[in-house]
N, C-alpha and C positions, 0 to 999 in steps of 0.2 A: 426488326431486332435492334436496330439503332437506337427508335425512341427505348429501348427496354435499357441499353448502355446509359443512355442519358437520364432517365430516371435512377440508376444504380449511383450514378456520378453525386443526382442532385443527395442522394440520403448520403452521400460519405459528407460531403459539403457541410451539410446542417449538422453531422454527426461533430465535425470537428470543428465549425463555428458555436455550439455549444459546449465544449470541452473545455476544461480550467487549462490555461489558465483567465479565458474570456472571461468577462465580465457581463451580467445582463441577462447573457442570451442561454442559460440553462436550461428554459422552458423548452426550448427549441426542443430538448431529447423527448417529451411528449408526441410529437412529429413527426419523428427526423427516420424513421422504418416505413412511411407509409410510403414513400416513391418507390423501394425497393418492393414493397407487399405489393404493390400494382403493378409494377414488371413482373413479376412471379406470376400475379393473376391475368396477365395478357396471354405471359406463355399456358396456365394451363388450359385457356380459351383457345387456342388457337391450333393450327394441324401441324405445327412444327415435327420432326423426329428429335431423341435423345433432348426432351425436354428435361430432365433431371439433369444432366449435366452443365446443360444451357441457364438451369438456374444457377446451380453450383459455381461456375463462371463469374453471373453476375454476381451476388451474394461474396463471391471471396477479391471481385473486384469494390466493390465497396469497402469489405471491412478492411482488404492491406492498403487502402489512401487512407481511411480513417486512422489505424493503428501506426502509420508513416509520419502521418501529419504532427500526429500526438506525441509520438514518442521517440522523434528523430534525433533528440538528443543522445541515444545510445550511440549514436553514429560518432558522437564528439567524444564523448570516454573512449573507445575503440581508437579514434583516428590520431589521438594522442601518440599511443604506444606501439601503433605497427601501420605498412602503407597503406592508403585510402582503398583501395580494389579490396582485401582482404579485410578491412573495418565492415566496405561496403557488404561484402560479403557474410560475414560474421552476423552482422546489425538484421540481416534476412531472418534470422533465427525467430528473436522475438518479437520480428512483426510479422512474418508470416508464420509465427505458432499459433499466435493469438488467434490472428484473423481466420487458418485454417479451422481451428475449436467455432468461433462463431459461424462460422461456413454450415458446420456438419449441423449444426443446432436447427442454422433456417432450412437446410434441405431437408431434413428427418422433420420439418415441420410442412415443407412440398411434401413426403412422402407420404405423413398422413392424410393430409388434402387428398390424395386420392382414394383412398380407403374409410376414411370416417368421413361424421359432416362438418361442417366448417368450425362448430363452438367446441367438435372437441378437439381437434387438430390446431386452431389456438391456444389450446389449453397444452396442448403439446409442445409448441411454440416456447411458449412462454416456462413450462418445466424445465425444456431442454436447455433453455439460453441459461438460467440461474443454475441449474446443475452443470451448464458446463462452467460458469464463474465461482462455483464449489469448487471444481473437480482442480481449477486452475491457482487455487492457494492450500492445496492439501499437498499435491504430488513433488518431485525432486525439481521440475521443470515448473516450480509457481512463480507466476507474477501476476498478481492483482489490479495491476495498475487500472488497466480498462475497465473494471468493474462497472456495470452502466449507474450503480449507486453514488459511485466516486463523480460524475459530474456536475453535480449541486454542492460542489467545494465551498467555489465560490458565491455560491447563492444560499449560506446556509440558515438565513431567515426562513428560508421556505421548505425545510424539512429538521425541525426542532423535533418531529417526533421521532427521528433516528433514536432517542433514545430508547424506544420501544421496539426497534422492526432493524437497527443498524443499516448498513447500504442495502443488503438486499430486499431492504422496505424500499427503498428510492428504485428498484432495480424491478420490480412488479409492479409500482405506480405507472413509471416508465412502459413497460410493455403493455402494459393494461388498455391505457391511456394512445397507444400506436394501433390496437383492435380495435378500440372505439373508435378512432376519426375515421380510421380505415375504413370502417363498417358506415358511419357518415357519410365518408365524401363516394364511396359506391350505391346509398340509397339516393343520395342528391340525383348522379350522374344520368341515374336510371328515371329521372323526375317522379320518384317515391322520398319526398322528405320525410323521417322519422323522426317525428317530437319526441317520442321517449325516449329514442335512444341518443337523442340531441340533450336532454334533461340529463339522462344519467352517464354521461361523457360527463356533461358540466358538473354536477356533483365530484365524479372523481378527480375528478379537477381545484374544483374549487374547495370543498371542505377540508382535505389535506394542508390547502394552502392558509387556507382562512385560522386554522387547527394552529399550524405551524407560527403566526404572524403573534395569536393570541398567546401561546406558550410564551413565546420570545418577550415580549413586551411586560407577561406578569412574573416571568421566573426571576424571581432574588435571592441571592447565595448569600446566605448563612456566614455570618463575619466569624473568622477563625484565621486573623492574619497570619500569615509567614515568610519573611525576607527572604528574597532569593536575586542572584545575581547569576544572567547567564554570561558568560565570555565567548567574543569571535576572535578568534589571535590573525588568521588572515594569514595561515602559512598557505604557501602552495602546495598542493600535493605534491608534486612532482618534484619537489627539494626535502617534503617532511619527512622520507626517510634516506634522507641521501645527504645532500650537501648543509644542509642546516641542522647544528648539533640539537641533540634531544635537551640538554641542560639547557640552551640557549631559547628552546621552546616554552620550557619548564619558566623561566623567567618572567619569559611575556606573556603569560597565561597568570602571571602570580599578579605581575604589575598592569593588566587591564583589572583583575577582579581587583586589587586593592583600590582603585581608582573610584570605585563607584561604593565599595561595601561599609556597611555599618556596624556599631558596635552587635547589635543583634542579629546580625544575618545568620542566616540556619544555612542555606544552602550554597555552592558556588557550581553552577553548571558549567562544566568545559565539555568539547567537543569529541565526537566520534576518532580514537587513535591520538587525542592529545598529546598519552604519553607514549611516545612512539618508537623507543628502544627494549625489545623486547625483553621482561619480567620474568623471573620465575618465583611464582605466586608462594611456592614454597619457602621462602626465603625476604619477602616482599616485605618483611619490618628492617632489612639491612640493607637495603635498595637505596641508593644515592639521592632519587625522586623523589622517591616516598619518604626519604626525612627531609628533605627539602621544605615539600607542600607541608609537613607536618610544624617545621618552624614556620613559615606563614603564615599555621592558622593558629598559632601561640596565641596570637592577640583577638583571636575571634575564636573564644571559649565554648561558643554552642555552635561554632560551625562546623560545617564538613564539606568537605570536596569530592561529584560526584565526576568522572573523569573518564572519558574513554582510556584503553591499554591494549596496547598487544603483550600477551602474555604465554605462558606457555607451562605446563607442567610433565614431569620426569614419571617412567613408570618400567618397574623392572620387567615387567611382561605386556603382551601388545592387550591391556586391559578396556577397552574401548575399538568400535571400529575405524575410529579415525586416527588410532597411533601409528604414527611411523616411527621406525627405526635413524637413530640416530649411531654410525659405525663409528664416531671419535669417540664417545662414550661408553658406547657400548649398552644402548640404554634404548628406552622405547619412550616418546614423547608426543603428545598434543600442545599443538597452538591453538590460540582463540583471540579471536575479534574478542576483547572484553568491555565491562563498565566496572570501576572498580570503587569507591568509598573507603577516604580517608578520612578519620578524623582526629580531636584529641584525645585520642587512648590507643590503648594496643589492641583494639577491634579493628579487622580490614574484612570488609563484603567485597564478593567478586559476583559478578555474573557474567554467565557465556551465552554470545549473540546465539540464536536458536533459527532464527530464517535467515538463513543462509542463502546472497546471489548465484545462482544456478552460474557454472562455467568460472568462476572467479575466485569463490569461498568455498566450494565445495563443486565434485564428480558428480552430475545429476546421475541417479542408475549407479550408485558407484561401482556394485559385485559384476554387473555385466558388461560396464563403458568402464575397466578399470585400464585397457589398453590407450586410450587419452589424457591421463593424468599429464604423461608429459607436453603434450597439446595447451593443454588450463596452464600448466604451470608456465610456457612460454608467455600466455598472455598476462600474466601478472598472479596468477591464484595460486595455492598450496595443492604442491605433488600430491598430499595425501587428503587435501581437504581442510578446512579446519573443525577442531574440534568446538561441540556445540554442548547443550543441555534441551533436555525434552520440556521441561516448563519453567514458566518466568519465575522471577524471583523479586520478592520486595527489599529495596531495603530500608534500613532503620534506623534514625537519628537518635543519637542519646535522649533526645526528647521521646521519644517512641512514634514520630513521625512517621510515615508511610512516603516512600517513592517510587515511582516505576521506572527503571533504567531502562527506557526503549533505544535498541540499537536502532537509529536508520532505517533503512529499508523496512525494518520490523514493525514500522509508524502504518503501514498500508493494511495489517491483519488488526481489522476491527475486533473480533473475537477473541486474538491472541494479548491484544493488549486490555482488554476487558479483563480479562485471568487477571490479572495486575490488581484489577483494582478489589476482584472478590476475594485476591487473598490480602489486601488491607491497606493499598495504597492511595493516601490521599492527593496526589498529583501526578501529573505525569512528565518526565524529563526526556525530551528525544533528543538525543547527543547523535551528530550525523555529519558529514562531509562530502557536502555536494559541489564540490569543487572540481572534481574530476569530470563534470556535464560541462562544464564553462556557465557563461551567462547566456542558457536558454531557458526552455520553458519548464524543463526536467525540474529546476527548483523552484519554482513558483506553485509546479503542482502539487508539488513534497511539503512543501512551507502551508497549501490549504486542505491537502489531504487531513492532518492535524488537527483542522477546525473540525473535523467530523468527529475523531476522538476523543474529542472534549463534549461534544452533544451526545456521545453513546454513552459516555460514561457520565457527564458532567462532573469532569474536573478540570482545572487549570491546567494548560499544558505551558513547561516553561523549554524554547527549542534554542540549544546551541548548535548553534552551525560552522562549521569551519573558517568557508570565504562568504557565508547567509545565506538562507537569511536566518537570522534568527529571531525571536520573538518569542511575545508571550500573549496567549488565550486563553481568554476568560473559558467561564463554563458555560457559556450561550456559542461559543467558537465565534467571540469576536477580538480580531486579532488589536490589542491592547495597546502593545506597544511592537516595533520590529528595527530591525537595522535596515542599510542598506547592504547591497551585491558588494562585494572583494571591500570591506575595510575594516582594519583593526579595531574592535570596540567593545564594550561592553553594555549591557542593557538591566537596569535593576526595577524590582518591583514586591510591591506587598498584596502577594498573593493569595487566597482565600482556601483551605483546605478544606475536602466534603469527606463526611463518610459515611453517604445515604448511597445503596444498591440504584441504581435503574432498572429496569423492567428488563432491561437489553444485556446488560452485565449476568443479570439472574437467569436467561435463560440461551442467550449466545445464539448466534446465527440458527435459529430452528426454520427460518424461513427457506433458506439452500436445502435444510435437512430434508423440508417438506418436499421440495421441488427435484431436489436429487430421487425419492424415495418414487414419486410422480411418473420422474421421468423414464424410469426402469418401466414403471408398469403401460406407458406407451410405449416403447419398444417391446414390448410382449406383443401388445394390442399389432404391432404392426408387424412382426416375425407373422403372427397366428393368422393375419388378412392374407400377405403374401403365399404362407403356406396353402392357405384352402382354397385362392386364388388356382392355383397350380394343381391344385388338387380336379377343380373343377374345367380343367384344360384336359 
């Protein structure tokens, strides 16, 4: 049982030396299952008892060092705000969700093992994992981070055809690609070397990449300049609503983007909660802020300012599920994470963030987990939630321009930010504040997540960042230009708008669709084994 711990050990190891923010070593995810598929396959060779739990064991000890390793930066937003034991604690949430969801996936793929024969019980494998990385950006409890598509971030030469397949194209290559060696290095062991299926390993290998190299090298975008300036102001979270006045932020967000902008600049990207004394949208052309930026952009005629806000609107009955009551008013009201577009006219676009951080910005389960609201709102979220919108919104430059306000976190749904672009957006703005992670890997992986959403969609992503990074990507997802970690600055660029569909745009995540649809019908396959199993006892 020991070698089967340390075979579990070796695949977290490869798991998380291939994960962004590495450099290099993303092939490794081609690999990096097959130590754990060989302790599986030792245990069900062998006369152990309670082998299925003994997988489950191994299996959920792999995936929570994987999912710890990767995403320990939660630990640092938590330990900010409340003492370490209870961060520690808290931070268990979404690394033991994750990894418990990948658990169930490879056991229910042991379980087929005993019931079917090997090619279809793979195929089981492989349904379950991507339906359960569906299952984990639909539900109140989504975080996509792990997605096995999301670690070719960094290596995004080598999957250009995301524009056709999105991550769960990178997420099937990946599993695919972990069957084959498997199936390899067990014909070797047995000294039955398989040339064919040495050949067609290689193929899934190779022509992907070969595919991927060739796309990159010939793709040229379409010249359709557009000036855009993103601004990092460098406030700290931790004062942006407290000790440092909102006008004083308003200032230093006018006096970076002046610094850099030109008589033609069309756009000024500022960051996630810029404007960070709370708005009422209703009212929002007599707002202090909002005539402020509007005398700054007097002298930049075709510009507009896209801006995060915290905003909120008034509603004489609870007209939404996330209205709360407000008793000095006497009134019922939503808040919102927003993105807001000022320009020169009395046009103002708002949009409301739509993915919502489980525990923070919204009650996961709210109608049934509504007795922890006051829990969430200790750690920093809204009693009631904040108030969202069900689909994205474009917005529109007096020019007739197309842009995508991606809040943050929102930059991780490849599908949800493709909507963006089919309803008419020719670039993509992710305004985000990853300050509250500190300087780990949290924003390095947020900063090449991005590159992906520039390859699904092929467009320019232009990313304000708070304390950074920020940057700008091309439509190949090569990062262009970037700032550094915590400093004031601005970044400008004459950026190239598209407004050609992808493959990927047009038909959205069908591959989860498939594999969710899949994975129902091996869980039939295995209720119906089990049942006649018993039958026949």
């Amino acid at each position: 049982m020991q070698r089967n711990y340390t075979l579990a050990l070796v695949s977290a190891f490869l798991l998380w030396l291939a994960w962004p923010p590495m450099s290099f070593t993303a092939p490794l995810l081609l690999m990096a299952f097959v130590p754990l598929l060989l302790a599986a396959e030792n245990l069900i060779a062998s006369e152990v008892k309670n082998k299925g739990k003994k997988v489950f064991t191994l299996a959920f000890l792999t995936f929570f060092i994987w999912n710890t390793s990767c995403i320990y930066w939660v630990f640092n937003s938590l330990n900010a705000v409340m003492p370490v034991w209870l961060a520690g604690v808290i931070s268990l949430i979404p690394f033991g969700l994750a990894a418990f969801l990948m658990t169930l996936a490879f056991w229910l793929y042991f379980q087929l093992r005993k019931v079917t024969t090997k090619s279809w019980s793979y195929a089981g494998f492989i349904s379950f994992w991507i339906g359960y990385e569906f299952l984990h950006q639909t539900w109140d409890l989504a975080f996509p981070w792990m997605t096995l598509g999301n670690g070719f971030a960094e290596s995004h030469r080598l999957v250009q055809w995301y524009e056709f397949t999105g991550v769960y194209g990178g997420s099937l290559w990946i599993l695919i690609a972990n069957v084959l060696v498997f199936e390899l290095f067990l014909s070797n062991r047995e000294d039955k070397p398989n040339k064919k299926l040495a050949a067609v390993l290689s193929a899934w290998v190779m022509v992907p990449i070969l595919l991927s190299f060739t796309m990159y090298t010939k793709y040229t975008e379409r010249q359709n300049p557009a000036n855009v300036v993103v601004v990092q102001p460098n406030i700290d979270p931790y004062e942006k609503f407290g000790s440092l006045p909102g006008a004083a932020q308003i200032e230093k967000l006018i006096q970076l983007s002046d610094s850099l902008a030109q008589p033609n600049t069309e756009y000024f990207i500022w960051p996630e909660t810029a404007i960070s004394e709370y708005a009422d949208e209703s009212s929002i052309r007599t707002n202090s802020n909002f005539l402020r930026i509007q005398q700054f952009l007097n002298k930049y005629k075709n510009g507009a300012v896209l801006s995060g806000i915290e905003s909120y609107l008034m509603y004489d009955t609870a007209k939404t599920p996330t209205a709360r009551y407000d008793e000095q008013r006497a009134a019922y009201f939503d808040a919102f994470n927003a993105a807001i577009q000022i320009e020169n006219s009395s046009n103002v676009q708002f949009y409301h963030k739509s993915k919502l951080v489980p525990g923070v910005e919204q009650t996961p389960f709210s109608s049934s987990l509504a007795f922890l609201k006051p829990v969430f709102a200790a750690f920093g979220g809204s009693t009631g939630g904040y108030g969202l919108q069900d689909e994205p919104t474009v917005f529109y430059a007096q020019s007739g321009m197309g842009v995508a306000p991606v809040i943050c976190y929102e930059s991780i749904w490849g599908e949800y930010v493709s909507d963006y672009v089919a309803k008419g957006a020719q670039f993509i703005a992710v305004i985000t504040n990853d300050g509250w992670w500190g300087n780990t890997a949290g924003k390095d992986q947020h900063l090449a997540y991005a590159k992906l959403r520039a390859i699904e969609t092929r467009r320019w992503v232009a990313r304000s960042a708070n304390t950074g990074i920020s940057a700008f990507i091309n439509q190949r997802g090569d990062v262009v230009k970037q700032s550094e970690w915590w400093e004031p600055t601005a970044l400008e660029a004459d950026i190239n708008l598209n407004e050609e569909l992808t493959f990927y745009v047009r038909t959205g995540d069908y591959i989860a669709l498939i594999a969710s649809v899949a994975s129902l019908g091996f869980l039939m396959i295995l209720v119906f084994k089990r049942l006649a199993a018993r039958k026949r006892k």
